[in-house]
C-alpha positions in Angstrom: 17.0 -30.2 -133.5 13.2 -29.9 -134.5 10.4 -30.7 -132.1 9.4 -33.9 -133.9 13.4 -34.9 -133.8 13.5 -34.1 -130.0 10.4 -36.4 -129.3 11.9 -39.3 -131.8 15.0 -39.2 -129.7 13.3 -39.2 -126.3 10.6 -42.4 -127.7 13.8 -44.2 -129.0 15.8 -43.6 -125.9 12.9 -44.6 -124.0 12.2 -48.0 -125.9 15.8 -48.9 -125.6 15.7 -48.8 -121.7 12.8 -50.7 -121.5 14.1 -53.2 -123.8 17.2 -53.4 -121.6 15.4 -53.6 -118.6 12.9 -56.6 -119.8 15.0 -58.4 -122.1 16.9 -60.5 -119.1 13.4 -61.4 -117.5 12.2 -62.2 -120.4 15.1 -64.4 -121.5 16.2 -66.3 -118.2 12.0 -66.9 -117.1 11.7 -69.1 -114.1 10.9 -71.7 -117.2 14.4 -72.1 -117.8 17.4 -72.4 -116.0 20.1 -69.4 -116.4 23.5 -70.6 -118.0 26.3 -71.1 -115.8 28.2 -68.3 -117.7 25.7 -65.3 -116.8 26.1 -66.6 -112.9 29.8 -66.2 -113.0 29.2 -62.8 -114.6 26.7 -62.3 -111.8 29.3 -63.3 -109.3 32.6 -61.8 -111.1 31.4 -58.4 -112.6 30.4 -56.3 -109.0 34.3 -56.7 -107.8 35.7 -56.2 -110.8 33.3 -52.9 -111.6 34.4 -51.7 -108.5 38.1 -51.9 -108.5 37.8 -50.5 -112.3 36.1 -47.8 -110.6 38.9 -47.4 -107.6 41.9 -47.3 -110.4 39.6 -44.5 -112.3 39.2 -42.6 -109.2 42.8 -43.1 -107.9 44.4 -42.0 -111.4 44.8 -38.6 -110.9 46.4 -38.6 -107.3 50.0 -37.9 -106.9 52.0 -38.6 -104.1 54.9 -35.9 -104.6 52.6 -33.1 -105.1 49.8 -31.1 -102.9 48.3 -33.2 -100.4 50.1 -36.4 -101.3 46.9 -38.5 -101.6 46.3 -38.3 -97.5 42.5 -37.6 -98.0 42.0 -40.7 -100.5 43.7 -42.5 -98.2 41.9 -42.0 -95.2 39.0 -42.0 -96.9 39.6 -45.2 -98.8 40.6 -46.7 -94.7 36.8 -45.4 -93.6 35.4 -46.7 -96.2 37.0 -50.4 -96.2 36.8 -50.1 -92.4 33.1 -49.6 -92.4 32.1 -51.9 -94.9 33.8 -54.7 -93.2 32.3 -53.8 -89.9 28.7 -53.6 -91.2 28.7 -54.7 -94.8 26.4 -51.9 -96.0 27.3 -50.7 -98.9 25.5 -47.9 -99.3 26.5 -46.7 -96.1 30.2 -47.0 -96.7 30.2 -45.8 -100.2 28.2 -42.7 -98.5 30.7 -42.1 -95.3 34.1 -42.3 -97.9 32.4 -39.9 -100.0 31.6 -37.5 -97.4 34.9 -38.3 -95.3 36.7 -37.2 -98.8 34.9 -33.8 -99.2 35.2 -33.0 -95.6 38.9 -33.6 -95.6 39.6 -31.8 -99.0 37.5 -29.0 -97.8 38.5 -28.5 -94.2 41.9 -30.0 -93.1 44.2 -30.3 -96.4 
């Protein structure tokens, strides 16, 4: 790719964020009142991204093989364990993902 074909792709790449980013703010103003379908997406879509993400992550483990999915387990516990007891999300995401490395690394 050229120089000139490198900055076209960044400029375009970079206009099509912003759009994305703007566009809702621009559509759903505090003028007019958001339709009840994007607040069910609002309400539906984090749950559903995240067990689509849990399936992703979980496809690969077998339980008749190497470490028989122990450390996802465990992890999985500390991670449910800990959001229910403080409801941070950040924080739990953070202490399964380190919980799963440690274990990986260090005890299986």
């Amino acid at each position: 790719m050229t120089l000139e074909q490198q900055i076209i792709t960044i400029a375009l790449c970079a206009i099509g964020t912003l759009i994305t980013r703007f566009l809702p703010f621009i559509i759903f103003s505090n003028k007019r009142k958001t339709p009840a379908f994007v607040q069910y997406l609002g309400k539906a879509l984090p749950p559903a991204i995240f067990g689509m993400l849990v399936v992703y992550c979980l496809k690969g483990v077998s339980v008749f093989q190497g470490s028989h999915g122990l450390p996802e387990l465990l992890a999985i516990i500390l991670t449910v364990a800990l959001h229910l007891w403080q409801r941070k999300t950040l924080l739990s995401i953070v202490a399964g993902t380190i919980a799963y490395m440690l274990l990986i690394q260090y005890v299986f």
